[in-house]
LUMMAR-837552 format. One record per residue (C-alpha): residue number from 0; residue in three letters; x, y, z. Coordinates in nm, 2 decimals, m for minus. Example, Ala and Ser with C-alpha at 12.3 -4.5 7.8 and 13.67 -1.06 7.14 Angstrom:
// residues 2
NODE/0/ALA/1.23/m0.45/0.78
NODE/1/SER/1.37/m0.11/0.71
This chain:
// residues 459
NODE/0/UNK/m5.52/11.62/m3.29
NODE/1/UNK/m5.78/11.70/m3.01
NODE/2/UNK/m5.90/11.46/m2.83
NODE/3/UNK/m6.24/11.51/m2.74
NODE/4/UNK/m6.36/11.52/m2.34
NODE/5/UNK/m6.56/11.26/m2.15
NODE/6/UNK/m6.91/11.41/m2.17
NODE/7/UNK/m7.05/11.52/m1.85
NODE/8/UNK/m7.32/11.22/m1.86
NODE/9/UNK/m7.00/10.95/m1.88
NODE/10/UNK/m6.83/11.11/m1.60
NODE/11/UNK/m7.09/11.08/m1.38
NODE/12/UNK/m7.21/10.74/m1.47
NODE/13/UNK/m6.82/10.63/m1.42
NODE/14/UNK/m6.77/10.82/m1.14
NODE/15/UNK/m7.08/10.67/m0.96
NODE/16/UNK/m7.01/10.33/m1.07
NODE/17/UNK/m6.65/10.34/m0.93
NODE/18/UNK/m6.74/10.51/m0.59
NODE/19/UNK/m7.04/10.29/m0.55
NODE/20/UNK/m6.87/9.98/m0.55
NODE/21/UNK/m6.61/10.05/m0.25
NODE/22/UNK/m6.72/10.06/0.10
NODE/23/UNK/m6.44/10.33/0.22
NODE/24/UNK/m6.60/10.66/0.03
NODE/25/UNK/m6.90/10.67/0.22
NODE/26/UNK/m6.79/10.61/0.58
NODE/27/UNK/m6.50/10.81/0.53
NODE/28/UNK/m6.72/11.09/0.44
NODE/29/UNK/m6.92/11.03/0.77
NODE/30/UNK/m6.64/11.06/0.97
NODE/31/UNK/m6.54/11.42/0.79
NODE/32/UNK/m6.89/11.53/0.83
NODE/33/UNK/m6.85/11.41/1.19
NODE/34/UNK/m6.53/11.51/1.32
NODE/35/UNK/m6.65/11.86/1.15
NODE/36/UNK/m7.00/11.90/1.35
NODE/37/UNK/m6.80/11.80/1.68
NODE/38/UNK/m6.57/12.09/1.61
NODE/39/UNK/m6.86/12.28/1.54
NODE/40/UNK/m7.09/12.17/1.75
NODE/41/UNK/m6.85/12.21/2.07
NODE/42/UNK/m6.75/12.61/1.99
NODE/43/UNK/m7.18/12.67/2.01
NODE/44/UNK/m7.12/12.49/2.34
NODE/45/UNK/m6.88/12.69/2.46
NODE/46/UNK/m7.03/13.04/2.31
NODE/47/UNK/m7.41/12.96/2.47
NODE/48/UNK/m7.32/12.76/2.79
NODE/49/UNK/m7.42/13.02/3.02
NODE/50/UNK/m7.70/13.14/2.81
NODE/51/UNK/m7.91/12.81/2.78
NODE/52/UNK/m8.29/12.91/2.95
NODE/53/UNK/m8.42/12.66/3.17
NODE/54/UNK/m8.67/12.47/3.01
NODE/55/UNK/m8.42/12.38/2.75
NODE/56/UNK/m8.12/12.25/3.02
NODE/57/UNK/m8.40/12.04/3.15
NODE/58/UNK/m8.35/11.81/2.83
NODE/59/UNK/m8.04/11.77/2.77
NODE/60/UNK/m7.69/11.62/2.98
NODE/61/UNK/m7.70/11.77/3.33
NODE/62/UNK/m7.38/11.62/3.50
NODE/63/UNK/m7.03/11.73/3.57
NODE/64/UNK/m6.69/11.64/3.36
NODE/65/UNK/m6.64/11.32/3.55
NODE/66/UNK/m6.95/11.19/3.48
NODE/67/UNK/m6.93/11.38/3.06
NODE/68/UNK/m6.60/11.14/3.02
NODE/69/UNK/m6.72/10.83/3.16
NODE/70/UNK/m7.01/10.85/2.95
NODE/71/UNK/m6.81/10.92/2.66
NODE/72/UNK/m6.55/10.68/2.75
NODE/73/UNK/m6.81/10.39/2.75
NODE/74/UNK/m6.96/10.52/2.47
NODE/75/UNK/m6.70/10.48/2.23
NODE/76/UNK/m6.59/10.17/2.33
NODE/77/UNK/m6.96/10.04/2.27
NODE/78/UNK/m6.97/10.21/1.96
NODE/79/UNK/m6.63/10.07/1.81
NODE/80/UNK/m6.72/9.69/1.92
NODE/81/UNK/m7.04/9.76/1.73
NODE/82/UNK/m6.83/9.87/1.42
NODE/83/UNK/m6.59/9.60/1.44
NODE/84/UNK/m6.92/9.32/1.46
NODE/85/UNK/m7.04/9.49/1.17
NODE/86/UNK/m6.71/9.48/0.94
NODE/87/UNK/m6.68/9.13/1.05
NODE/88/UNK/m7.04/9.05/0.92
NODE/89/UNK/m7.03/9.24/0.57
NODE/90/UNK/m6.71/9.02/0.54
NODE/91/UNK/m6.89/8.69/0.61
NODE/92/UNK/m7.12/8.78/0.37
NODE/93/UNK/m6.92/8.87/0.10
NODE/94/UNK/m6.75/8.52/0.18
NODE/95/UNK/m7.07/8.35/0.15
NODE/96/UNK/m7.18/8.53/m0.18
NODE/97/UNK/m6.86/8.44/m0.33
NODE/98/UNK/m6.83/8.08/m0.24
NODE/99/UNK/m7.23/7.97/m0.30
NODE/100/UNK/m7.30/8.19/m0.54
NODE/101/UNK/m7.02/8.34/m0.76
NODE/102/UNK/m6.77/8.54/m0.71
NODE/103/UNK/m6.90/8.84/m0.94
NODE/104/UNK/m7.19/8.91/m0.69
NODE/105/UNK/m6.95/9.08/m0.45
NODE/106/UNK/m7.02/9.40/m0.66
NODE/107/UNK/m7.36/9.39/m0.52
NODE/108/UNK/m7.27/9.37/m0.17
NODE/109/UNK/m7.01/9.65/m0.19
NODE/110/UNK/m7.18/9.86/m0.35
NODE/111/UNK/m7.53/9.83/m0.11
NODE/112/UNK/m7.58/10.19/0.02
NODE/113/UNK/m7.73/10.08/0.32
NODE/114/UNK/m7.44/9.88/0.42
NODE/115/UNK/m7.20/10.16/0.34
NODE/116/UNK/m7.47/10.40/0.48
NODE/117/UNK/m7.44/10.18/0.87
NODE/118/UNK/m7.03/10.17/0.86
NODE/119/UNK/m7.09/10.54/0.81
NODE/120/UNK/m7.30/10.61/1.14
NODE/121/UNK/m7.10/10.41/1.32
NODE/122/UNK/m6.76/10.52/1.25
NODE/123/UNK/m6.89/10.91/1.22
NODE/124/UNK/m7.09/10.84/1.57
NODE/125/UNK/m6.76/10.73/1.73
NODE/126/UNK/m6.54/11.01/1.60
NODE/127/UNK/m6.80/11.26/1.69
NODE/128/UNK/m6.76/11.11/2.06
NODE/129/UNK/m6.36/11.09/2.04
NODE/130/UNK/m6.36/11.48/1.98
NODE/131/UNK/m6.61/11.58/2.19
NODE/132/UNK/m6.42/11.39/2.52
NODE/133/UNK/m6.13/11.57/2.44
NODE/134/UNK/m6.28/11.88/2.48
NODE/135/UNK/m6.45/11.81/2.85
NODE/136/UNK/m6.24/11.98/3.13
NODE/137/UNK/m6.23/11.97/3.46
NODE/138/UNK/m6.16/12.20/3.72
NODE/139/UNK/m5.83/12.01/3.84
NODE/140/UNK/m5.69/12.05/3.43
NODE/141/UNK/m5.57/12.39/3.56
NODE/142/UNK/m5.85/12.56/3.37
NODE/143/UNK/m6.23/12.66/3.44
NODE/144/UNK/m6.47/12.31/3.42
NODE/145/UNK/m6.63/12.27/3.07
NODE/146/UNK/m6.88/12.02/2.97
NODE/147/UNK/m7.01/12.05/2.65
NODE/148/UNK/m7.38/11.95/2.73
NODE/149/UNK/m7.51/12.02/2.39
NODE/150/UNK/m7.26/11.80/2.26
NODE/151/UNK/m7.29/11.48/2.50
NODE/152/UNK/m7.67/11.49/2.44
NODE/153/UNK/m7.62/11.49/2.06
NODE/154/UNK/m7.36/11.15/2.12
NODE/155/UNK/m7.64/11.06/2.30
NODE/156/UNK/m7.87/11.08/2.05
NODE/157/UNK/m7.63/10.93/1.78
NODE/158/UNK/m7.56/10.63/2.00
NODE/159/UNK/m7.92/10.54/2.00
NODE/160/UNK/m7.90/10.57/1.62
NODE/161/UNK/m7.67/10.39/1.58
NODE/162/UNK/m7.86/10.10/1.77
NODE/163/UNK/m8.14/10.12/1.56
NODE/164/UNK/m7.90/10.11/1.26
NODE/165/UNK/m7.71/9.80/1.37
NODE/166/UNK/m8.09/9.62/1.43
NODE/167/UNK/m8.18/9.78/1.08
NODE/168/UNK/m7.82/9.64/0.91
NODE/169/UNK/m7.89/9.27/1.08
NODE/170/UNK/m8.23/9.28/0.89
NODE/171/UNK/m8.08/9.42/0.57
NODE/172/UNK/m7.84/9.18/0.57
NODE/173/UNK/m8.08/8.85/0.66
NODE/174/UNK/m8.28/9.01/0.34
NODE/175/UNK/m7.97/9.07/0.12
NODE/176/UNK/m7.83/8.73/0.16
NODE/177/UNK/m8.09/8.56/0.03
NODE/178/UNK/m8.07/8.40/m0.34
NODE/179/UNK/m8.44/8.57/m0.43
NODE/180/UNK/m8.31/8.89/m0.34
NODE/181/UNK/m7.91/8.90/m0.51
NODE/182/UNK/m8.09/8.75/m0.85
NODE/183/UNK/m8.32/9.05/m0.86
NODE/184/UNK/m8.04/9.30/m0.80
NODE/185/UNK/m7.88/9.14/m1.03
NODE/186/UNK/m8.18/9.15/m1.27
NODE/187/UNK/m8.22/9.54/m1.22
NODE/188/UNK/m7.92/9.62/m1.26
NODE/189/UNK/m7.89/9.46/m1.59
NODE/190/UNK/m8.21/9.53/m1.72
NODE/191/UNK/m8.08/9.97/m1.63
NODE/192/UNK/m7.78/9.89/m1.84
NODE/193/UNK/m7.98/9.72/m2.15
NODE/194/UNK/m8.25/10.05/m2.17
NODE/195/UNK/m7.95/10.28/m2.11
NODE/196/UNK/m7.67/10.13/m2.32
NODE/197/UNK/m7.92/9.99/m2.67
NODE/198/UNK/m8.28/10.23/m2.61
NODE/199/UNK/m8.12/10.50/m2.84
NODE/200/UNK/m7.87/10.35/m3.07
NODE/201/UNK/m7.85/10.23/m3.46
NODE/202/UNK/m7.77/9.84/m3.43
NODE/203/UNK/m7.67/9.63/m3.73
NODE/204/UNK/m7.85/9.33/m3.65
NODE/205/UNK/m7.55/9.16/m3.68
NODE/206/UNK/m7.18/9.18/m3.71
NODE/207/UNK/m7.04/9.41/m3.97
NODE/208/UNK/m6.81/9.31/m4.28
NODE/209/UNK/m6.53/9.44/m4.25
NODE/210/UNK/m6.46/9.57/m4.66
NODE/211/UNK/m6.20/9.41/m4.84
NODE/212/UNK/m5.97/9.70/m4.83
NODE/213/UNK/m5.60/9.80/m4.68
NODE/214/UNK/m5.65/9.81/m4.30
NODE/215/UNK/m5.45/9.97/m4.02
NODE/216/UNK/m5.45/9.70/m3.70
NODE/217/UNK/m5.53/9.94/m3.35
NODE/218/UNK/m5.37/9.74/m3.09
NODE/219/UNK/m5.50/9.72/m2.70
NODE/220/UNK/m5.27/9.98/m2.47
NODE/221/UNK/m5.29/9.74/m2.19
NODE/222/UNK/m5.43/9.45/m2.05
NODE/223/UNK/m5.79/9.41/m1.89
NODE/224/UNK/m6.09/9.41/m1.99
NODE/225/UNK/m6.26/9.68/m2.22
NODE/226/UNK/m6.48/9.87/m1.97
NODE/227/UNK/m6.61/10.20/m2.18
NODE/228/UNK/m6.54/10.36/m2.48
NODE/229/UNK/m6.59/10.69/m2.57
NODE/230/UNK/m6.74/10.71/m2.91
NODE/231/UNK/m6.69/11.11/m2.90
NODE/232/UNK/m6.35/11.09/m2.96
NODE/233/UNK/m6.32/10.82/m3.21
NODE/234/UNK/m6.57/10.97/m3.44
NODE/235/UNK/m6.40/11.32/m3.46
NODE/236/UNK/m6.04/11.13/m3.51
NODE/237/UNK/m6.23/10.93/m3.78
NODE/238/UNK/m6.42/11.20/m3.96
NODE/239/UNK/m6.06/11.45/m3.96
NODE/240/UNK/m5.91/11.18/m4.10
NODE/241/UNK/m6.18/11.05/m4.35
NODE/242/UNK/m6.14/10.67/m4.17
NODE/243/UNK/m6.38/10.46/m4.04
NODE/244/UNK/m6.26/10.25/m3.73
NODE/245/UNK/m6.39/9.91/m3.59
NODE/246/UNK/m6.33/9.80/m3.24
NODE/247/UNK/m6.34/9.48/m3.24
NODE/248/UNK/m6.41/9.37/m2.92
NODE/249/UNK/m6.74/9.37/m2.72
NODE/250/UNK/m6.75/9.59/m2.40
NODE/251/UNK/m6.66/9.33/m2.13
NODE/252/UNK/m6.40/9.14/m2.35
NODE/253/UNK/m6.08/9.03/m2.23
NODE/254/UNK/m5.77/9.24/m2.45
NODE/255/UNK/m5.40/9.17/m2.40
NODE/256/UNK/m5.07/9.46/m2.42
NODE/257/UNK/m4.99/9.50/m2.79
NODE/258/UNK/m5.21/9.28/m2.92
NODE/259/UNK/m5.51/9.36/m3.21
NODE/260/UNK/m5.82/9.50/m3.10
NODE/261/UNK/m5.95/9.70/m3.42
NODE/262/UNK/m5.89/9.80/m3.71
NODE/263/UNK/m5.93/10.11/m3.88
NODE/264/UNK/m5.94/10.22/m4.29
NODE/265/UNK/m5.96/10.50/m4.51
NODE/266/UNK/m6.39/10.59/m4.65
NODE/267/UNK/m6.26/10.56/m4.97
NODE/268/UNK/m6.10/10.20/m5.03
NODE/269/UNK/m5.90/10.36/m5.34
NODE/270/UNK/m5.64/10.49/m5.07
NODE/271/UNK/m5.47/10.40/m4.77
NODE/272/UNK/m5.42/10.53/m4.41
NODE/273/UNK/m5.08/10.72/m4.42
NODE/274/UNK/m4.82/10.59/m4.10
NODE/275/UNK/m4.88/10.99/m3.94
NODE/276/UNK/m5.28/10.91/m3.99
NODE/277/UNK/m5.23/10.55/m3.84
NODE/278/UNK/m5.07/10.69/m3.50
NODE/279/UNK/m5.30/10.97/m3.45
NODE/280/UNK/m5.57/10.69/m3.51
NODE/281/UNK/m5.39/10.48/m3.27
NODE/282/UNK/m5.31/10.76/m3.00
NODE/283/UNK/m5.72/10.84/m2.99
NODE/284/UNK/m5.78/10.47/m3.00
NODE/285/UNK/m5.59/10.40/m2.70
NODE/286/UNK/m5.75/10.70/m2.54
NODE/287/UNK/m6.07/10.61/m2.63
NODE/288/UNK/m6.12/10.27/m2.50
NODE/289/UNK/m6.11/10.23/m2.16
NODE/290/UNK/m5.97/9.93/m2.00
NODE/291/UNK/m5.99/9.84/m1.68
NODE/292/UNK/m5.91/9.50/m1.41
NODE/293/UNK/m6.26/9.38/m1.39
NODE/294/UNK/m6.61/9.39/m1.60
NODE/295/UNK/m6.88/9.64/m1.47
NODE/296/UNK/m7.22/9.64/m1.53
NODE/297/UNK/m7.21/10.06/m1.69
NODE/298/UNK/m7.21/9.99/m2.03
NODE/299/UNK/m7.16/9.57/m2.07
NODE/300/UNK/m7.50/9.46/m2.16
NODE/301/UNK/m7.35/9.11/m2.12
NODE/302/UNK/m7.32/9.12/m1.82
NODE/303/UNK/m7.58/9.06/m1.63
NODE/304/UNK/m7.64/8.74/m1.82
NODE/305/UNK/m7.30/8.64/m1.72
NODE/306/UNK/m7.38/8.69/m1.31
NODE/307/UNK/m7.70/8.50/m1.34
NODE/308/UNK/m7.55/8.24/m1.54
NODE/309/UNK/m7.28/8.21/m1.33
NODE/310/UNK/m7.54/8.18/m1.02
NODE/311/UNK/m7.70/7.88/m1.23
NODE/312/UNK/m7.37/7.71/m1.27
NODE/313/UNK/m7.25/7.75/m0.91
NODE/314/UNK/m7.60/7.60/m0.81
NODE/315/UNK/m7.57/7.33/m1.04
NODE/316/UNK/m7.22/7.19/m0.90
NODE/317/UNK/m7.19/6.87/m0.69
NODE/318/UNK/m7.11/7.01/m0.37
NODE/319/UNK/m7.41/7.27/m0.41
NODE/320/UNK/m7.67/7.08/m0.61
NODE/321/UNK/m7.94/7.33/m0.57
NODE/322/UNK/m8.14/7.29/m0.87
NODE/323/UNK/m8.43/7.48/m0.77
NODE/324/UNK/m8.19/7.82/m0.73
NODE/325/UNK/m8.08/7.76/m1.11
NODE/326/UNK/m8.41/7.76/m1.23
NODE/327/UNK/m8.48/8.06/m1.08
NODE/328/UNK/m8.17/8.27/m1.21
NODE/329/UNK/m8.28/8.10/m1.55
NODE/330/UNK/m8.60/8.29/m1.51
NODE/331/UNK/m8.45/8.61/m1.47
NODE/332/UNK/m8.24/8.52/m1.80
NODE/333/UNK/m8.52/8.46/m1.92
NODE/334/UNK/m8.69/8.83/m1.88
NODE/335/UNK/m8.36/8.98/m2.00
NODE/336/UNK/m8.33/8.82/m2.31
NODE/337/UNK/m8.71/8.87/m2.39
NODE/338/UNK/m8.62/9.25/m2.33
NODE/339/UNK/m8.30/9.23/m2.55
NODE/340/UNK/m8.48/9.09/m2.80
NODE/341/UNK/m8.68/9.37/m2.89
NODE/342/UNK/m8.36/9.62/m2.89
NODE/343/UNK/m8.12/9.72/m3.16
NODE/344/UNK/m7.88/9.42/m3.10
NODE/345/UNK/m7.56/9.36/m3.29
NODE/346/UNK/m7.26/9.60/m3.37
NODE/347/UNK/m7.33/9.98/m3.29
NODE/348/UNK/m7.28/10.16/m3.62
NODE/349/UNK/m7.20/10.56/m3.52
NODE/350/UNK/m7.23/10.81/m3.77
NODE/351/UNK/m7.10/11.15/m3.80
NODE/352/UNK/m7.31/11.47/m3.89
NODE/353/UNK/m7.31/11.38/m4.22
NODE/354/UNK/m7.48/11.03/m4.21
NODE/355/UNK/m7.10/10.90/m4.29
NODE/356/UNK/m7.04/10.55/m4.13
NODE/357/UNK/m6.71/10.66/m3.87
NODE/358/UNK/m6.74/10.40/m3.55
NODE/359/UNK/m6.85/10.03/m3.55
NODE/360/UNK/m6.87/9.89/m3.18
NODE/361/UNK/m6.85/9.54/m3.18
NODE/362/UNK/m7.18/9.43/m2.98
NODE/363/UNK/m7.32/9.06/m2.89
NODE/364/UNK/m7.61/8.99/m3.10
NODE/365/UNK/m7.93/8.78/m2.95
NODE/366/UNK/m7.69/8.42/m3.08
NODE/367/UNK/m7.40/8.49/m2.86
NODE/368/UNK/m7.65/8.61/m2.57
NODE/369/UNK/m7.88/8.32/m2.61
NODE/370/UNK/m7.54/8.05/m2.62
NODE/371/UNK/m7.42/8.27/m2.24
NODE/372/UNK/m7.72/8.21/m2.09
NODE/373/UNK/m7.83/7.85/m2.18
NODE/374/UNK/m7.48/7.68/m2.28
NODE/375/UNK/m7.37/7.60/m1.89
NODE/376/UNK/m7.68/7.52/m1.76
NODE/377/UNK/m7.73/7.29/m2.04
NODE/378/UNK/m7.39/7.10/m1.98
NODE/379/UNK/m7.42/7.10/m1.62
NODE/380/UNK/m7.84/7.03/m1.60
NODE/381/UNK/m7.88/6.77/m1.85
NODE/382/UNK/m7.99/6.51/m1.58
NODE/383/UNK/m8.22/6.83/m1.38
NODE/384/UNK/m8.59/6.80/m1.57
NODE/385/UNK/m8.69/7.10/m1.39
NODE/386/UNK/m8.37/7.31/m1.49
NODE/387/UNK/m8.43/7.16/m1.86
NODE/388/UNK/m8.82/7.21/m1.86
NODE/389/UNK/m8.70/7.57/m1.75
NODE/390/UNK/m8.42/7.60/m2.03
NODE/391/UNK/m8.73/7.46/m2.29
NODE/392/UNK/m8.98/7.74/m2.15
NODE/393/UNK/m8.68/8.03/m2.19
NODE/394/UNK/m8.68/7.95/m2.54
NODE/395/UNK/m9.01/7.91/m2.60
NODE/396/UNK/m9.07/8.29/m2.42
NODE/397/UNK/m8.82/8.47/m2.62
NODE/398/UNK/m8.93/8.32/m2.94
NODE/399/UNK/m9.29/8.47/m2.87
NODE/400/UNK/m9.18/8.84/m2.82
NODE/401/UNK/m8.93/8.85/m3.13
NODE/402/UNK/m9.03/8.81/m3.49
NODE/403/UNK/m8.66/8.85/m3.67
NODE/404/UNK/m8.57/8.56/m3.88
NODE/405/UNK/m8.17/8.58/m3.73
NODE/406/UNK/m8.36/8.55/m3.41
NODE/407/UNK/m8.58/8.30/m3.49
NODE/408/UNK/m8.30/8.07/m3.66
NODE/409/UNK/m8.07/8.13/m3.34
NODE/410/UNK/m8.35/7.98/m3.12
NODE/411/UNK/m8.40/7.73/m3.37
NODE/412/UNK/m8.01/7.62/m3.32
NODE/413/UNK/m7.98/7.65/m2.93
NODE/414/UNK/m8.29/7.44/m2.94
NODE/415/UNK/m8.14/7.14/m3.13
NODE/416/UNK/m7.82/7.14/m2.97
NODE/417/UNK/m8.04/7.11/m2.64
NODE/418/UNK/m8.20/6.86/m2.81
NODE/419/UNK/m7.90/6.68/m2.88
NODE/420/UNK/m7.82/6.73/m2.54
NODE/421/UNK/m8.06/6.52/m2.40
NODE/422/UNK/m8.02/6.20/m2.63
NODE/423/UNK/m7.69/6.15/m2.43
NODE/424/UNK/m7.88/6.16/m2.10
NODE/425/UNK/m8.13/5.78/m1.99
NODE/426/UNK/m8.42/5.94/m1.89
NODE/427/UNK/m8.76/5.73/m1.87
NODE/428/UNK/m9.00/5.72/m2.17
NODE/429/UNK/m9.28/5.97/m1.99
NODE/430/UNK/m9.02/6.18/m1.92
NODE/431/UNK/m8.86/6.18/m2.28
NODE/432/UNK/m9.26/6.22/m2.36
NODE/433/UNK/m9.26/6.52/m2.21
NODE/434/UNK/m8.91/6.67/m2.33
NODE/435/UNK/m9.08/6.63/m2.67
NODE/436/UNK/m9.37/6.79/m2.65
NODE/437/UNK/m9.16/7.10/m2.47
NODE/438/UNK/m8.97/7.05/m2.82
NODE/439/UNK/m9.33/7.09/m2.99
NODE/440/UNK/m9.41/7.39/m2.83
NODE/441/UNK/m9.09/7.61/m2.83
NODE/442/UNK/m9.10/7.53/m3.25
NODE/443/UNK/m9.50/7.65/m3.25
NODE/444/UNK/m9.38/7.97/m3.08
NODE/445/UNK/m9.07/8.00/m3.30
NODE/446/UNK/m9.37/8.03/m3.62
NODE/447/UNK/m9.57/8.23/m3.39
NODE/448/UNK/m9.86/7.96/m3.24
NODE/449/UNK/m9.89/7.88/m2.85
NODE/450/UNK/m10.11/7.62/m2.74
NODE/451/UNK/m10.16/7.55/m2.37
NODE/452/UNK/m10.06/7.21/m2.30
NODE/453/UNK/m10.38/7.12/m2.11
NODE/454/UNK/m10.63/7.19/m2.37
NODE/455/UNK/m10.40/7.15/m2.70
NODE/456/UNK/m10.53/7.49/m2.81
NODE/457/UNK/m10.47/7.83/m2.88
NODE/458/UNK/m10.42/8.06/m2.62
């Protein structure tokens, strides 16, 4: 059987997300394009030396060879401390983001084009010197003197660049390191997967039940997490071999070698999958999903959630204990949730031209998001009454913008077992007071009322 191609649209997405998030591909391309225009650059030296008019030698480098390489010389020595300081700081910074803040925010750092776009002029600027010295002669190299004035000037040029980039990167990188700034990365980045990933698919609003018929078990080809699947090619196995198949897991799931991931049965329960039809099921299984060391935000609409939460928990900790930084990534949970809500959530149901069921993707429905983003912060801010007045107001927002009953009872559960929560926890009677009338008010939005809670009325 054929397997069907990744569509031009999933190899770019892919590709992009896999180059963005390494610092080397972008550098490395500035020192190609560099070493290139030095080449370049130097052979239009060489060809219009003699030519240049006067009014144009008056602007560019006017000394001899001796005075080309010690120019150079310094130059590149400046430019490679500069380099180094930089690498050094990105490294820091990654450091920091991974020890404060969680270790699954180093994506953002790596992946920053500005940072990659600095390491680029640096390292191309310093090339373009290195090949540009070795091309100044002078007249006691056994050859006519050549200075490639055109060339020097243009190092010239780059090195002040350059300059202006590293004062650029320091800014950049005071701005990037800050908590405000990494949770709205974060947020943007999530809230691009949700539109992409749910805007334009047939949810279940649920999980689907599996049928009580013969199944064939699809086991994981290797170890990871389930990164992308391509639906293409498990719809055309299914619909050749009149099958539908269920993967099992979420995208962003954890899978082990050889162990079950799916399942897969014949349209009409009356028969059963053949052993030829279950390992040409298998081989496009294995083909389809794509597994890979670490979660990425592409196609894992959980994920986002998970950084945030993870930046509350971290915050949270006793040898952080920043409260105020967990209600903030709580807000941000807060405005992703309220924007699943109003999505198809639940399993993916793909159909074939036909309107025949073929695929079901296993996806999180608005329970299992709601439990990722308040569980932790509930365990670990029980004695925080701003992180729970925040955890209070999440629920109360995202039952406002939904009107599904599964929603609506899902709320209704993460709000008692907050509630339960709390009895555990000695807290004075105003502030218990005030724990209940948050209580109040996330139940009148559940059934559709919000009262302010100056006035006691309708808003």
């Amino acid at each position: 059987m054929l397997r069907m191609p990744l569509t031009v649209r999933q190899k770019l997405v892919w590709f992009g997300d896999a180059t963005r998030t390494k610092l080397w591909p972008l550098p490395c391309g500035g020192i190609v394009l560099a070493l290139a225009g030095a080449v370049g650059l130097t052979h239009l030296d060489g060809a219009i030396d003699t030519s240049l008019p006067n009014y144009f030698t008056t602007w560019i480098f006017g000394g001899d060879a001796d005075a080309a390489r010690a120019i150079l010389g310094s130059l590149a020595t400046s430019l490679i401390t500069v380099t180094s300081l930089t690498f050094s700081l990105t490294v820091v910074t990654l450091q920091l983001a991974s020890s404060q803040f969680s270790p699954r925010l180093l994506r953002t750092f790596t992946r920053d084009r500005f940072v990659q776009g600095t390491l680029a002029l640096f390292l191309g600027t310093f090339v373009f010197t290195l090949t540009v010295l070795r091309t100044v002669r002078t007249s006691t190299d056994g050859a006519a003197e050549f200075v490639p004035r055109i060339s020097v000037t243009t190092t010239y040029l780059l090195t002040i660049a350059s300059v202006i980039g590293l004062v650029a990167f320091l800014a950049h990188l005071a701005e990037e390191i800050r908590v405000e700034t990494m949770l709205q990365t974060v947020h943007f980045e999530a809230s691009e997967t949700v539109r992409r990933t749910l805007s334009d698919t047939e949810g279940s609003g649920g999980h689907f039940r599996q049928p009580a018929a013969e199944t064939a078990i699809m086991l994981a080809a290797r170890s990871g997490f389930i990164t992308n699947v391509v639906a293409e090619t498990l719809v055309k196995a299914a619909e050749e071999l009149d099958a539908v198949i269920l993967l099992d897991r979420p995208i962003g799931s954890s899978v082990v070698l050889n162990t079950p991931a799916g399942l897969a049965w014949a349209s009409d329960q009356t028969r059963s999958l053949t052993d030829d039809h279950r390992q040409v099921l298998q081989e496009n299984f294995d083909y389809a999903v794509q597994i890979g060391f670490e979660r990425t935000s592409v196609d894992d609409i959980g994920y986002g959630l998970r950084q945030l939460t993870d930046v509350a928990a971290k915050a949270l900790s006793p040898g952080i204990n920043d409260p105020t930084t967990a209600t903030h990534a709580l807000g941000h949970s807060a405005a992703l949730l309220c924007q699943l809500a109003g999505l198809p959530l639940g399993d993916e149901l793909i159909r074939d031209e036909q309107r025949t069921l073929r695929v079901v993707l296993r996806r999180p429905d608005l329970a299992e998001l709601l439990e990722l983003a308040v569980d932790q912060p509930r365990s670990y801010g029980a004695r925080e009454p701003q992180v729970i007045e925040r955890l209070f107001g999440m629920l109360r927002e995202v039952a406002w913008v939904t009107t599904r009953p599964d929603h609506r009872e899902a709320l209704r559960h993460e709000l008692e077992r907050l509630r339960w929560a709390l009895d555990k926890v000695d807290v004075d009677s105003t502030q218990r007071a005030r724990y209940e009338r948050l209580h109040g008010d996330v139940e009148n939005a559940i059934q559709g009322r919000w009262f302010t809670r100056e006035a006691g009325s309708g808003a």
